[in-house]
N, C-alpha and C positions, 0 to 999 in steps of 0.2 A: 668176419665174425658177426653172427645174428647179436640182435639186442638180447636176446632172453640169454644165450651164451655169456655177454656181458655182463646182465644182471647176476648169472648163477659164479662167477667168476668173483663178481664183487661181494658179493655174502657169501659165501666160500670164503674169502679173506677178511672180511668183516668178524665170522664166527672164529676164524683159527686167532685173532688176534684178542677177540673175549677170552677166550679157551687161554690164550697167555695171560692173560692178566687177573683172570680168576686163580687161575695156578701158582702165580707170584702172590696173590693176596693171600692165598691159605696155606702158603707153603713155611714149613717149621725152619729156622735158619739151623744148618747145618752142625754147627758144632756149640757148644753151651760153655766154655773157658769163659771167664771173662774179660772182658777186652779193655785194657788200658794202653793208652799212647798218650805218649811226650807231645804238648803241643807244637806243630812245626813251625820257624822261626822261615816265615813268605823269602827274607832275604838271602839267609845260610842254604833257605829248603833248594828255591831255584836254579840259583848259583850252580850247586854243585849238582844237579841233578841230571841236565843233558847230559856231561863228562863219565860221571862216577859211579859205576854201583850204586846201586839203594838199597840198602839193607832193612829198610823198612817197607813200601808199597809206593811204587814209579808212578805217579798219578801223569795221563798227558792229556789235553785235550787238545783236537787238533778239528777247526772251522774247515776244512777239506777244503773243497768246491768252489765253499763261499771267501774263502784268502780272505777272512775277519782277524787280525790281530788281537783284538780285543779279546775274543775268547780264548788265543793258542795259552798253551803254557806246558810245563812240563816241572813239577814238583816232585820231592824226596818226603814223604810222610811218614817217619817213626814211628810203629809199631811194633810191639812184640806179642800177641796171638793173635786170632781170626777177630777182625775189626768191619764192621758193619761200612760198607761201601761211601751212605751215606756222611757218616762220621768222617771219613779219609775226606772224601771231598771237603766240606768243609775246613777240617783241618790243612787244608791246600788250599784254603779262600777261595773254592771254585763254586759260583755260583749257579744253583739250578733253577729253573723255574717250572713246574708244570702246567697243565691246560689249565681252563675253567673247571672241566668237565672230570679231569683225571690231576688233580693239586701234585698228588705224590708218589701216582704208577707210572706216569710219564715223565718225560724232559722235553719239552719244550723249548726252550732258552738257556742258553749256559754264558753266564758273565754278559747278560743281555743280546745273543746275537742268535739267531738272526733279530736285529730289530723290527718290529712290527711296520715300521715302513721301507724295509729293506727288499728290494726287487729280488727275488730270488730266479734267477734263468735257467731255464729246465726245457728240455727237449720239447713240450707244448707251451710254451712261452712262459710267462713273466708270474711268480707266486708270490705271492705277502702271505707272512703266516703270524694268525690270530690268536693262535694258541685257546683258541673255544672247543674246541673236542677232541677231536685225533690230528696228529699231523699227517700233512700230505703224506701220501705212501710214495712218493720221487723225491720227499726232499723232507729229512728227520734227522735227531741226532740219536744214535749207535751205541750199544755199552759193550765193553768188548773186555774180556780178563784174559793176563797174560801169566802161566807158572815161572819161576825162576829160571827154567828150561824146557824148552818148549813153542808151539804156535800159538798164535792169537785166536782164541775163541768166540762167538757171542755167546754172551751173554745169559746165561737161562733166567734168571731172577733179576727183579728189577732193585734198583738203590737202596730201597726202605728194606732186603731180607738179605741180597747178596753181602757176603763179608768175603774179605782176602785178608789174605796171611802175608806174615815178611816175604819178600822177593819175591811177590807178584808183583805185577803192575796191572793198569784200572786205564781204560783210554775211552773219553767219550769222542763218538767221531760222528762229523758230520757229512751224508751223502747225500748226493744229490743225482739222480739216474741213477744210480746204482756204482758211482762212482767216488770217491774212489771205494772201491769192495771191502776192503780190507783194510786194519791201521801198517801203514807203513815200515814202523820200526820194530 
C-alpha cells in the first residue's frame, strides 16, 4: 500500500469518526418519559446479577483482551422507563473517564483501566494509552446495547444521549485488534 493510500485511508476514518460524534452531540434522545430509578444497592445489585434476570438494565463491563479485574463487573440496575446510559452506569458505580480532548463523547478508562502505565500488546507491539485525544483505533473501549431478546448491537449514541429501557442490557467492552469483536454473552 502507497503512503498517499495510507494517508487517504486514515482521514477517511478520521472524518467518519467526527461524522460520529457530531451526530451523537446533536442527536435529540429518543424518548421524553421521564426517567426515575431505585438507586442500585453495588452488593444486592452484583450478587444477583450474573445468575438472574434483570428486570431493570444488565450493566456488564468486560476488560477483554486486557484480563483487568478491576474493571470486569456485571450489575442489575432498577429502572422502570428509558434511563440515560450514563445515569445506569453510575448507578452501577462504574466509572468512566474520558480523553482530554473528548471529557464526555468518549471512554477512555472505565474503573481506571487501562491504567496509563499499563503495556497494552497489540499486534504492532506495546501501547500506553493517554487518554489526550482519540484512542488508539487497535485498542478502545466498546458500547454495545443489548434488547431483552435479541443480538448485541453497537452502539449508535454515545453515554451522555443513549438511554435503555428495563431488559436491556449496556456492556462496555474492551478490544484490542479487533478482538474480541463482540460481548460474549
Amino acid at each position: 500500500m502507497t503512503l498517499t493510500k495510507i494517508r487517504t485511508a486514515a482521514a477517511s476514518s478520521l472524518a467518519a469518526a467526527g461524522l460520529l460524534f457530531a451526530l451523537a452531540a446533536c442527536s435529540t434522545p429518543a424518548a421524553t418519559q421521564p426517567s426515575t430509578s431505585a438507586p442500585a444497592s453495588p452488593a444486592t445489585a452484583s450478587s444477583s446479577a450474573a445468575s438472574e434476570p434483570c428486570a431493570g438494565v444488565k450493566v456488564v463491563v468486560d476488560s477483554g483482551a486486557l484480563k483487568q479485574a478491576a474493571a470486569d463487573a456485571s450489575v442489575c440496575v432498577p429502572v422502570d422507563g428509558p434511563t440515560l446510559a450514563s445515569k445506569v452506569l453510575d448507578e452501577a458505580q462504574v466509572k468512566t473517564e474520558g480523553t482530554d480532548a473528548y471529557p464526555k463523547e468518549l471512554v477512555c478508562r472505565v474503573n481506571g483501566v487501562p491504567a496509563a502505565d499499563f503495556d497494552i500488546a497489540h499486534k504492532g507491539g506495546t501501547y500506553r494509552e493517554e487518554c489526550k485525544k482519540m484512542p488508539a483505533a487497535f485498542a478502545y473501549w466498546s458500547l454495545w446495547v443489548k434488547p431483552a431478546t435479541g443480538a448485541w448491537a453497537y452502539a449508535q449514541e454515545g453515554l451522555a444521549t443513549l438511554k435503555v429501557s428495563p431488559g436491556q442490557s449496556l456492556e462496555l467492552l474492551y478490544t484490542v485488534d479487533g478482538a474480541p469483536a463482540t460481548p460474549a454473552a
